[in-house]
C-alpha positions in Angstrom: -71.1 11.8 1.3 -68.3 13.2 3.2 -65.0 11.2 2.3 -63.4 8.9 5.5 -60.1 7.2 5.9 -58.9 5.0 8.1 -55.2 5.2 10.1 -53.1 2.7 12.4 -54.3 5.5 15.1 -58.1 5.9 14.6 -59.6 8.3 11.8 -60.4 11.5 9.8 -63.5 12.4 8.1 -63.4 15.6 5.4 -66.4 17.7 6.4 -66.0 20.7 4.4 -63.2 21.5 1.1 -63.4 24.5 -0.4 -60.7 26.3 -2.2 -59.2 28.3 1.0 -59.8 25.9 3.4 -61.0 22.1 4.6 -62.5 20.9 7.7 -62.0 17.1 9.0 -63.9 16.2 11.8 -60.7 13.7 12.9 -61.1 10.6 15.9 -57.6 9.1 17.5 -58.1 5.7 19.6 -56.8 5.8 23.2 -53.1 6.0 23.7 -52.9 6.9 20.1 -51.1 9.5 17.9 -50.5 10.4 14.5 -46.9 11.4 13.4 -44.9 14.2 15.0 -45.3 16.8 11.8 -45.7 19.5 10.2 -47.1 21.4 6.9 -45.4 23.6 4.2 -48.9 25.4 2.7 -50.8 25.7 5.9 -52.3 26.4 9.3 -54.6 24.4 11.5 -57.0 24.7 14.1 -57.8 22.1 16.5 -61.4 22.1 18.9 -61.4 19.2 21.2 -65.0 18.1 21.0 -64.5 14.9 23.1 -61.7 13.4 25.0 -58.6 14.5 26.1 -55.5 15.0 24.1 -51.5 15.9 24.6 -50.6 18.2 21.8 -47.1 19.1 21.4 -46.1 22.5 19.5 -42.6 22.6 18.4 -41.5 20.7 21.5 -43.5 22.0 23.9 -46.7 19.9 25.7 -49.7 20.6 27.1 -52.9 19.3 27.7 -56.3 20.2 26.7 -60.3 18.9 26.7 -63.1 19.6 25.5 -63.7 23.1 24.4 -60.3 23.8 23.9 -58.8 25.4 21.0 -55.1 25.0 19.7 -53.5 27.0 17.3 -51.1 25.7 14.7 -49.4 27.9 13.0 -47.3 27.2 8.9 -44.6 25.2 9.8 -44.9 24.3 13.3 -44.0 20.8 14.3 -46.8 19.1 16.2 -48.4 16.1 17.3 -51.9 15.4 19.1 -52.0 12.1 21.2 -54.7 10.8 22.9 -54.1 10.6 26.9 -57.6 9.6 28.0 -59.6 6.2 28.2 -62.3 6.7 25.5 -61.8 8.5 21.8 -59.9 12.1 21.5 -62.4 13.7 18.3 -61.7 17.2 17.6 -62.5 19.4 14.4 -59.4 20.2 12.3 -59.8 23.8 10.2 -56.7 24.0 7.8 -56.3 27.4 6.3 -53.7 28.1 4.1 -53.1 27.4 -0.1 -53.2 23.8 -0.5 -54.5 21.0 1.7 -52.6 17.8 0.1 -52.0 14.7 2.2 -48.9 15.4 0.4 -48.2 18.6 2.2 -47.2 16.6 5.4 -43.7 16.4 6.6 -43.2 13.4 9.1 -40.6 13.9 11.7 -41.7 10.8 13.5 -43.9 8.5 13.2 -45.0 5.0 15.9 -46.3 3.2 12.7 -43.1 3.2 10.2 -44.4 6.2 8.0 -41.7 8.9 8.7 
């Protein structure tokens, strides 16, 4: 069974973790976000499957829906908030050398965790 958590901001779900990557199939409530971050040891990939989100990228926003795919590359600050009235899920593809929790560095965070 694939491994869940649950956040002040909605959830994640680990699909896939291999070696050189993991997948998290990840569900943020409306008007929610997790921290304003970034990562050390990898990349991500974000498909909006549902939803619509406000992703910023080192400062800069945009918005994006369904079929959309961000690129986040080692290092770059970002943050995906929902702006719509139902769920924002989207499918998270890290690549890099380590996927740790651990390997998140908070910038800011709306529930106290920066």
């Amino acid at each position: 069974m694939n491994y869940k958590e649950k956040r002040p901001w909605g959830e994640f779900e680990n699909i896939l973790d291999l070696p050189y990557s993991k997948v998290k199939k990840i569900t943020i409530f409306p008007g929610q976000a997790p921290s304003y971050q970034y990562h050390f040891k990898r990349s991500e990939i974000y498909i909006i499957i549902k939803g619509e989100a406000l992703i910023t990228i080192d400062g800069e926003e945009s918005e994006y829906v369904k079929g959309d795919i961000i690129r986040v590359p080692v290092r770059a600050k970002h943050k995906v908030k929902n702006i719509g009235q139902d769920d924002l899920i989207f499918v998270e593809i890290q690549l890099g050398e380590y996927f740790g929790e651990d390997d998140i560095v908070r910038i800011s965070d709306e529930y106290g965790r920066a």
